[in-house]
C-alpha positions in Angstrom: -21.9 3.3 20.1 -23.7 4.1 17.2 -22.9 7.4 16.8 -19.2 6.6 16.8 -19.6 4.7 13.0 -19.8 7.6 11.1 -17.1 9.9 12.4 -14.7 7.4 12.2 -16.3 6.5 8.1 -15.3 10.1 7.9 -12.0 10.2 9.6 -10.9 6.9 7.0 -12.6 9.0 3.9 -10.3 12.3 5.3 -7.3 9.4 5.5 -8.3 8.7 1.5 -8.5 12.2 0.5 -5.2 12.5 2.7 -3.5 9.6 0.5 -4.4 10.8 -2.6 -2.9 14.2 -2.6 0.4 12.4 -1.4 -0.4 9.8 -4.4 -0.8 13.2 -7.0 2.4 15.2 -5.2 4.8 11.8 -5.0 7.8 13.0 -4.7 9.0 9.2 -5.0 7.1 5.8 -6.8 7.9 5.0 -2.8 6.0 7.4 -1.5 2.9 7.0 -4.2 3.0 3.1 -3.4 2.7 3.6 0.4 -0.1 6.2 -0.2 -1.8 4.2 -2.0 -1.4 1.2 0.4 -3.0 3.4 2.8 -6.1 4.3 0.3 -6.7 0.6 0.3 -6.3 -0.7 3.7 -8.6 2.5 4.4 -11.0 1.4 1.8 -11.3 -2.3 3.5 -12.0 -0.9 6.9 -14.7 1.3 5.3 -16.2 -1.9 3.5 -15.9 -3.8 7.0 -17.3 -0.8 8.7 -20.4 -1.1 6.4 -20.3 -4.9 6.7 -20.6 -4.6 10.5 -23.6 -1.5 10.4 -26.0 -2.9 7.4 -25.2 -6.7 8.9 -24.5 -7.8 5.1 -22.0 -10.7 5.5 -21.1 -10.5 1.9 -19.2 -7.1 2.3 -16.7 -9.2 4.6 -16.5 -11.1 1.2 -16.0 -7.8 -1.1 -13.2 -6.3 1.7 -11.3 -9.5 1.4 -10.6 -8.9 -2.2 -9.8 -5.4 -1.7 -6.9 -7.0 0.8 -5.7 -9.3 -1.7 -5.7 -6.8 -4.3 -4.0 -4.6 -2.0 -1.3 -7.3 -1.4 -0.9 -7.9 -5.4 0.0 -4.5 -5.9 2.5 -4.4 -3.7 4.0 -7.4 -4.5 3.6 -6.3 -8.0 5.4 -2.8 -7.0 8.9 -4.2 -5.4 9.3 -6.7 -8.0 9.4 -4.0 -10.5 11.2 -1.8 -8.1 13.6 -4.6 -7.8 13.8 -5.4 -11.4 14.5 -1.4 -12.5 17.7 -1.3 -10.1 20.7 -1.5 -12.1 22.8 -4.7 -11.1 25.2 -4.3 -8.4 29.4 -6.0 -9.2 28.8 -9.5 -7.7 32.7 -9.3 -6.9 34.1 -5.9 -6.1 37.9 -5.4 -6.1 39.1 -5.2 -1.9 41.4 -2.5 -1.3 44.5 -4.6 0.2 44.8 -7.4 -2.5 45.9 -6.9 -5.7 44.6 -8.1 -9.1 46.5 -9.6 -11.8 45.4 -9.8 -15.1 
């Protein structure tokens, strides 16, 4: 079972490598936020993945910040995103009813 740890550390470091060309190439702030969702959940199954193989308890501690961090940005991200759209008519004219001025 031991043998298994590192080729799946390497398969989440190819994942990170993986996520950051998509964050360099984009084509959308979309697709850079997803990518780099992906770097971080990667990143806190690396640290866990340590945690777990050195039995150091406070990794569990360091991987939970890189969660919540994780979960800022994001929130952080679609509130912006949200914020940047232009605002939509909050009464649009329907078809079949004229207006009067």
């Amino acid at each position: 079972m031991t043998e298994l740890y590192p080729v799946v550390a390497l398969l989440l470091l190819l994942n990170i490598v993986v996520g950051l060309v998509r964050i360099l190439r984009g084509p959308t702030a979309a697709d850079r936020m997803l990518a780099a969702e992906m770097f971080g959940t990667s990143a806190v199954v690396i640290v866990l993945l340590m945690a777990f193989v050195t039995d150091n308890p406070s990794l569990v501690d360091v991987a939970l910040v890189f969660a919540l961090l994780a979960a800022l940005a994001s929130v952080t991200f679609v509130s912006r995103a949200w914020s940047a759209m232009p605002p939509s008519d909050p009464d649009p004219p329907c078809p079949d009813v004229e207006r009067k001025p």
